[in-house]
N, C-alpha and C positions, 0 to 999 in steps of 0.2 A: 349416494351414501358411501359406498365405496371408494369414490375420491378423496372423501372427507375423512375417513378412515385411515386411509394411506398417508394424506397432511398433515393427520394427528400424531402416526408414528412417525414420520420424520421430526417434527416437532420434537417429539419428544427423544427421538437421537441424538439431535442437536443440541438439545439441553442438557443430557448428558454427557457432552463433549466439552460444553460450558461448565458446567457445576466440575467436571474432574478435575479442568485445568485451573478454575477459579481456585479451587482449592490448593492443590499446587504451587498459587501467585502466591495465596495467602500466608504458607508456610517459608516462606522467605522474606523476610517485612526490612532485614535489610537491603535486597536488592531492589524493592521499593522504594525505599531512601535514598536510595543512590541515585536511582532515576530521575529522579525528583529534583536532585540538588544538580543533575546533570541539565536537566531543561534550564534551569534558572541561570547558572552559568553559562550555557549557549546563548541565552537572551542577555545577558549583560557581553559576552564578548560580542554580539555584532550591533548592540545598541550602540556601544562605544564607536565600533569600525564607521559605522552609520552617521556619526559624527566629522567624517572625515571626506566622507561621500558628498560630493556637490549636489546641491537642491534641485538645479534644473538641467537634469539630466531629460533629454528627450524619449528616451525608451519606456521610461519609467509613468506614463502617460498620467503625468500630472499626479502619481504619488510620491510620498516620501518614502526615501532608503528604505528604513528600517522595517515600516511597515508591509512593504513588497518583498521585503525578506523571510520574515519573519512569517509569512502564510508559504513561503516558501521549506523554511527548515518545518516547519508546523508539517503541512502534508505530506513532505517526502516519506516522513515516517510511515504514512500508510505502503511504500513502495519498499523499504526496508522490511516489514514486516511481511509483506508478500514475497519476499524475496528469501527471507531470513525461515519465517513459522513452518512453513510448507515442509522444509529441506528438515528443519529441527524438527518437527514431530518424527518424521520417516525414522531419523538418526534415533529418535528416543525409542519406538516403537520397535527398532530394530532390536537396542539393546538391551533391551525389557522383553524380547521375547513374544510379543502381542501384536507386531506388523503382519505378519501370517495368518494367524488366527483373525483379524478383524478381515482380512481380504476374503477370507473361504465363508462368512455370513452370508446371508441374505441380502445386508445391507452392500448398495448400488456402489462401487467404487467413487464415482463422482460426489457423493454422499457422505461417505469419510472421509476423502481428501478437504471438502469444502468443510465438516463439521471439525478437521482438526484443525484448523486455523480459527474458527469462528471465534473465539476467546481473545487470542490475539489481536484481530481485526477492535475488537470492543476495548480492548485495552489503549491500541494506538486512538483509539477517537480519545478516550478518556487522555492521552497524551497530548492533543490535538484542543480540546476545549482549555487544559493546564497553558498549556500557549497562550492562545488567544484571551484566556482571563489576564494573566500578566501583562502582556500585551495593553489590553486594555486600560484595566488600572492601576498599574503604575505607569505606562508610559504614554499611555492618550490617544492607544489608538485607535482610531474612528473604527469600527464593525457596524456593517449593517445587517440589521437581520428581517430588513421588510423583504427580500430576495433570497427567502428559508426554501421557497419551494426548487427554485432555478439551481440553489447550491445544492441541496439534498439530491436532485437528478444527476447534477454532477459527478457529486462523489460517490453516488452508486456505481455510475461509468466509471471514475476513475479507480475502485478498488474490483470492480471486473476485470479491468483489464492488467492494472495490476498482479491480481490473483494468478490472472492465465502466464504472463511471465514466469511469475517466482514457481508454479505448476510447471512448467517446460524447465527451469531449473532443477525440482527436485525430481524429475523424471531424470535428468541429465546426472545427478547422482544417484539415484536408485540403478540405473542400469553399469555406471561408470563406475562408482564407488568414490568420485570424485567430485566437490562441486563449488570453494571456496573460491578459485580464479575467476570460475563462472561469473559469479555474485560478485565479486569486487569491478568485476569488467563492465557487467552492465550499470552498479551503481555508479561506476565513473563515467561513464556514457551518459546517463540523462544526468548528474550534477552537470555537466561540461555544456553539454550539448541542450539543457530541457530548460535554461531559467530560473535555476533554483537557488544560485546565488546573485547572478549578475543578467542581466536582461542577454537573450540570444543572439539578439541583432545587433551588438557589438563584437559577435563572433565576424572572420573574414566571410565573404560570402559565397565562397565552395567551402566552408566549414558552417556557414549558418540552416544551407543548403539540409543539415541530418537533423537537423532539432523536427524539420518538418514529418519527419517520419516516427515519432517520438511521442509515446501519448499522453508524457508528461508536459510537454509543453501547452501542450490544447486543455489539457484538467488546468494547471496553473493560472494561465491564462484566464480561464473562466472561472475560477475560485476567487484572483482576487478582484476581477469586474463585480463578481456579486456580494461578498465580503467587505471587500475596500469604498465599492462605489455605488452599490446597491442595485448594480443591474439588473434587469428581469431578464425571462426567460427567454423574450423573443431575439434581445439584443445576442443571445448566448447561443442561438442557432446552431452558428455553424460549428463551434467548438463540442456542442451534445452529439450534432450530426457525428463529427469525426472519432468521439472519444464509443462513439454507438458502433462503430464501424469498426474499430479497434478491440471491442469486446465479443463483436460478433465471429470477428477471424480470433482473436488469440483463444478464449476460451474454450470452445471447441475444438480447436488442433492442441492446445496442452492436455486437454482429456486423454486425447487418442493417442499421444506421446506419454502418458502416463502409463493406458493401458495397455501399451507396445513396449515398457519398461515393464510395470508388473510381468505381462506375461512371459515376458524374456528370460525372468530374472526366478522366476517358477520353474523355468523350461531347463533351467540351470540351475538348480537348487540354489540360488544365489540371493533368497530374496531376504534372508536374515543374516547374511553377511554384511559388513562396513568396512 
């Protein structure tokens, strides 16, 4: 009973983390439009590029350009957002006065770090299906969705591990006061290096050598097998194994990097400074 209890008020923190920010999205209905006319624009610039890409490219295992692209710019967004929400709520919280205040609750640190993204996260998927619908129909491309179970394990994995990045980021600006290089280095890192525009293994090979460390390459990989080609679960093995194993080390050490920045940053009256 008392489990179920404690469930409920998380629950219901979480929802009030969602409803503030929902509301938030909503009072801005033109940055909504923007976004919007930005997705559509990105899918017409690499439709086009896609045009110019040779069909039988070997890396590309027996799909077309556009489509292995296009689940490419699609999910990245869940790694911009991990990257990006974490750092930007800290920043908002900071300057509203109310990052201190929610730290000294009751409520578990781990608890508000994760609940202030969670709108974010909901938002990038709603960017993420806006993809894949255009995708779809206008441009024909094949989704399968008998392989809903093997993808949805996936991108649990891939926005865990996710999360613990852009978490070890905004610990890196909570204690530093610093964190834009951060975020541009790593997004350059797994564009270059993860797959997400051009297959890895036409990287040199002591440069294709760092994609394998990389746990967008292993999400990707396994997103567009079950998306593109309708793989199951068993065929997705190894890539759940590794993307399990990436959430297991990062999440847990960007915790403990967050709560070694908080405490720092207490210890130094620094923690509503920017």
């Amino acid at each position: 009973m008392v489990r179920v209890q404690v469930l409920i008020n998380s629950m219901i923190k979480i929802w009030a983390f969602i409803k503030r920010d929902f509301l938030t999205e909503v009072s801005y209905r033109a940055a909504f439009l923007v976004q919007m006319a930005g997705i559509i624009f990105s899918i017409l610039v690499w439709y086009f590029i896609s045009k110019i890409v040779p069909p039988d490219i070997a890396e590309l295992k027996g799909l077309d350009y556009f489509s292995w692209v296009l689940i490419g710019i699609a999910f990245t967004s869940y790694l911009n957002t991990a990257l990006n929400s974490f750092a930007r709520k800290i920043r908002s919280e900071q300057l509203t006065g109310t990052l201190e205040a929610m730290l000294v609750t009751p409520t578990r640190t781990p608890m508000v770090i994760f609940s202030s993204a969670t709108w974010e996260f909901i938002f990038s998927s709603f960017r993420v299906v806006v993809y894949l619908a255009l995708g779809t129909f206008l441009f024909n491309v094949q989704v399968h969705m008998e392989s809903l179970l093997a993808f949805c394990i996936v991108l649990l994995l891939t926005i865990l591990s996710f999360s613990g990045i852009g978490i070890l980021s905004a610990s890196f600006i909570l204690y530093f006061k610093k964190g834009d290089p951060i975020n541009f280095f790593i997004t350059s890192v797994m564009t270059l290096f993860g797959g997400v525009l051009f297959p890895y293994e036409k990287l040199p090979p002591y440069l294709m050598k760092i994609s394998y460390f990389l746990p967008i390459t292993y999400s990707l990989n396994a997103i567009r097998d079950a998306l593109l080609k309708g793989a199951p679960l068993g065929k997705l093995q190894n890539e759940v194994l590794i993307l399990a194993i990436f959430a297991i080390v990062i999440v847990p050490l960007s915790l403990l990097a967050a709560r070694f920045a908080i405490r720092k940053a207490k210890e130094e009256g620094s923690l509503i400074q920017y």
